[in-house]
N, C-alpha and C positions, 0 to 999 in steps of 0.2 A: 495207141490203143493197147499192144504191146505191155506196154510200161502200165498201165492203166491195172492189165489183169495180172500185173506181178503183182502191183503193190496191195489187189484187191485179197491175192494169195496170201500174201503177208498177214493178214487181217483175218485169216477165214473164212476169206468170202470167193462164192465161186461165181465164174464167168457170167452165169446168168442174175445172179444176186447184184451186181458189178451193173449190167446192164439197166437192172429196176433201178437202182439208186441214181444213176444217170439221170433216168427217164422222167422220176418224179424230181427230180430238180426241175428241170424244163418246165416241166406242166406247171411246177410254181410259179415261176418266172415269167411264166406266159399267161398265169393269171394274179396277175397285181392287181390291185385294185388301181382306177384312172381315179386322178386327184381332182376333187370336186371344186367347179368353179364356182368361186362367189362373188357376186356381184355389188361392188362397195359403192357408198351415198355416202354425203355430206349432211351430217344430221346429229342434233341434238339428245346425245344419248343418257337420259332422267335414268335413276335408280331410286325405284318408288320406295318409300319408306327405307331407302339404305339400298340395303339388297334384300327385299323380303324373301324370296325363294331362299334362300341363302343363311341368311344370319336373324336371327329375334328382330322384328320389326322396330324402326325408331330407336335403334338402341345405337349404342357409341360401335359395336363389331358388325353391325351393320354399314353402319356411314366409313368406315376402315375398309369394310369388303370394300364395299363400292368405291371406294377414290382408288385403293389398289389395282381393282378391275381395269381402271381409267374410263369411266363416267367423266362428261362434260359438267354433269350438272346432279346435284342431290336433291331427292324430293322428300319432303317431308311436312305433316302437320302439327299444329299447336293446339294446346291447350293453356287457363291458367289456372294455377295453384290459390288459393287463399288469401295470403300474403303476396298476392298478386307478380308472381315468378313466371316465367314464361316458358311452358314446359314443353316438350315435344313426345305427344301423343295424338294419334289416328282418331279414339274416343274421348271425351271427357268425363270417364268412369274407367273403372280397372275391368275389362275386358276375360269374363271366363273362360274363353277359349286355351287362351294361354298364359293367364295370368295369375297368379297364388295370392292369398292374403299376406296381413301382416304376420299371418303367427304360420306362414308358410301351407299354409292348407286350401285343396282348391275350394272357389268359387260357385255356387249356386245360381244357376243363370238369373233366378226373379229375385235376388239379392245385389247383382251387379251394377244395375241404373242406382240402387242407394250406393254404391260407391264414389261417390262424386268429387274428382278433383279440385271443384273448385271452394268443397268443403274442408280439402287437406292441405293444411301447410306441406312446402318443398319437403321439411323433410320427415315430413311422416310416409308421404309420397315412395319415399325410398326405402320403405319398409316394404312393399311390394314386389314380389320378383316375377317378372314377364318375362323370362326367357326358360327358364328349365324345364318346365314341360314341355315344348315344343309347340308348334300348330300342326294340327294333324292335314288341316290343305296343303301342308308346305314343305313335304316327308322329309324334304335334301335341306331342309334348314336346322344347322348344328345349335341342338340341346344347350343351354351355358347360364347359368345366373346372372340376370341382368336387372338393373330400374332406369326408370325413364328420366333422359336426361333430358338440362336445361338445353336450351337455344343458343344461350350461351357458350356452352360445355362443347355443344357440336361445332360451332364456328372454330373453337379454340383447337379441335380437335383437327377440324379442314386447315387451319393456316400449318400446323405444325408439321402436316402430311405432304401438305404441296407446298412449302415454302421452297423457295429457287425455279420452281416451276416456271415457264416462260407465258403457259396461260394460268390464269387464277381458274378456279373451282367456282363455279354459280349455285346458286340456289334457290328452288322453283319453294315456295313454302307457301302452306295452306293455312289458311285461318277457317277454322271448323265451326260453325255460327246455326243456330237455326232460330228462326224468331222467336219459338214456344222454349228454347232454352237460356233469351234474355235473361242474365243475371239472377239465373236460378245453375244453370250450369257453366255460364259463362259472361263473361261482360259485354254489352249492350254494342252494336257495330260500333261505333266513336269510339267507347272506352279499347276495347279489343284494339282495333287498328292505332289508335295514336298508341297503346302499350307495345307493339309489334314494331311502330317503328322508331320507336324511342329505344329498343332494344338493339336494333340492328344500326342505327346510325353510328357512322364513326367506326363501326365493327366491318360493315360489308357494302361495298363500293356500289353507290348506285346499279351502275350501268353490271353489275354484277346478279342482281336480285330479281325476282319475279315472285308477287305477291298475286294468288289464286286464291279464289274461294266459288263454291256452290252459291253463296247467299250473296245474290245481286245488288244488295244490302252493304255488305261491306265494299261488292268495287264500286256502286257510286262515291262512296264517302270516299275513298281513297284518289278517286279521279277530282273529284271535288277540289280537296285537300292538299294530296300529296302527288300533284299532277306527274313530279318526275320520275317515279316508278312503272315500269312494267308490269302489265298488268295482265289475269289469262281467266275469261271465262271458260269456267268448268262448268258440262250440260251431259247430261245423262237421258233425258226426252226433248221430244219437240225439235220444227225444223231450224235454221241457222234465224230465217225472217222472224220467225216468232220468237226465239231469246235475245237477239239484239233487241226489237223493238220493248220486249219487258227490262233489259238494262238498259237501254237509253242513251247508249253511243259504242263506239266502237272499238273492242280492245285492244291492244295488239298480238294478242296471241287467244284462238279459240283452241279448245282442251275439250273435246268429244269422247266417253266411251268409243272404242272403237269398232265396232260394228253399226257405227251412223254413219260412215264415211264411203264417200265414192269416189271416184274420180271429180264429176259432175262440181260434187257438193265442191272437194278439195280446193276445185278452178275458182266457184263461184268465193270461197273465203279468202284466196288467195285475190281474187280481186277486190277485194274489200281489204285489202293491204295487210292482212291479219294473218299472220302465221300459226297452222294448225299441227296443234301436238295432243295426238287421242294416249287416254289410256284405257287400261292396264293391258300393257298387248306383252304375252308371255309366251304365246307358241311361234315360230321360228318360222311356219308358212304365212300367218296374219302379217309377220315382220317382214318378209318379203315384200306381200302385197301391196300394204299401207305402203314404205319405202319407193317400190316402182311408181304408184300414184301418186308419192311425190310430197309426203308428210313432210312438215320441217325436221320432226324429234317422236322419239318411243317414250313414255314412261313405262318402264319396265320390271318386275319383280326377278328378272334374273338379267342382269347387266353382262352376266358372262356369257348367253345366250345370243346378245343382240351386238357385241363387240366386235365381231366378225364383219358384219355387215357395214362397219364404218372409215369412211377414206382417213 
């Protein structure tokens, strides 16, 4: 102590000044924070449209977050182009939330549904830029000039990023369908799905792929069809009994909004051998939850959020 208040003299500091600096040391040290435990699962961790939280939805610095992150899996949907190209976009129209025209100027909401991709050749298509405005739902999603790429373009981009990888990168992909937009915005279920998979054969390993849609439409045909794909009902209302019996057999993966999920429901699909991966689950308590009750997988708009939680 001695030596303590020499060196404290040395400095111009007196005996009592010597003693506070002591003291608030301590008090720091005795209030660290305790390192918070987290609770890790086995689980399929989707990066919804990329990383939307994060990066321009569907876009190439999207699907880069997300493999960087280490996502198991990338989710994203289609559209096609005119010259029937296989585009990857959420809408099949240029979306004014965040999207600009071609002469770079925004969009007018009751002008947007006439935007129609499937009126646009690929590369007029890219005359559009959906990323530099930003989405105002999405504040932490960085600002950048983007157009929407092919399906192609993102595969080429997945092999490039995880090549040597010891697991490959999957992809959960959406074919975007509604029956009132038969081949007014899009191609009719059969044309749509044999385009889809005439795209990815040869490019993405079976047992790598999951083919999703709303439109129960396109997974009969696909089950029909293209029996050895994975398949994921996506359902937004109604109970588990009532959208199996309107599809008409049984997927292997049910994909619920997630606020339909219980424990209860989770057992009962799990016994129907179907593994359930709800989305968009983005806040960090819902991920908890769902997780403890036993989800197989998140699709997620913020991958850096839910990567914590994964063994």
């Amino acid at each position: 102590m001695k030596l303590k208040i020499a060196i404290c003299g040395l400095i111009g500091l007196g005996f009592m000044a010597c003693k506070q600096s002591d003291k608030k040391k301590e008090t720091k040290e005795e209030a660290a924070p305790v390192e918070e435990t987290v609770v890790t699962y086995n689980f399929d961790l989707e990066g919804h449209r990329g990383a939307r939280g994060l990066m321009p939805e569907n876009s190439i610095p999207a699907f880069t977050k997300a493999i960087e992150l280490g996502v198991n899996t990338i989710e994203l949907d289609l559209a096609v182009t005119k010259d029937k190209q296989v585009l990857v976009s959420h809408e099949p129209y240029f979306n004014p939330l965040f999207c600009l025209d071609s002469l770079g100027k925004t969009i007018a909401k009751k002008d947007s549904i006439a935007l129609n991709i499937y009126e646009h050749t690929y590369k007029q298509t890219q005359k559009y830029d959906c990323g530099s405005m930003g989405n105002v739902k999405f504040p932490e999603q960085k600002k950048q000039y983007v157009t929407k790429p092919l399906l192609l373009d993102v595969i080429a981009l997945a092999d490039s990023l995880t090549a040597g990888n010891t697991t490959p990168i999957k992809y959960n992909i959406e074919i975007k369908s509604l029956p009132e937009g038969d081949d007014i915005y899009h191609p009719n279920p059969k044309d749509f799905s044999d385009l889809v998979i005439a795209t990815i054969k040869d490019k993405i390993a079976v047992e790598n792929v999951v083919l999703q849609s709303f439109d129960f439409r396109v997974l009969q045909y696909l089950h029909q069809n293209y029996p050895e794909y994975t398949l994921a009902a996506l359902v937004y209302k109604d109970d588990v009994k009532t959208n199996l019996d309107k599809l008409g057999f049984v997927p292997q993966i049910y994909s619920p909004l997630h606020n339909m999920l219980s424990k209860e429901v989770i057992a009962e699909l799990h016994s129907k051998n179907m593994k359930v991966i709800p989305w968009t689950v983005n806040n960090e308590t819902d991920m908890e939850e769902l997780l403890a009750m036993g989800v197989d997988g998140l699709i997620t708009d913020y991958p850096n959020k839910a990567i914590k939680y994964r063994k």
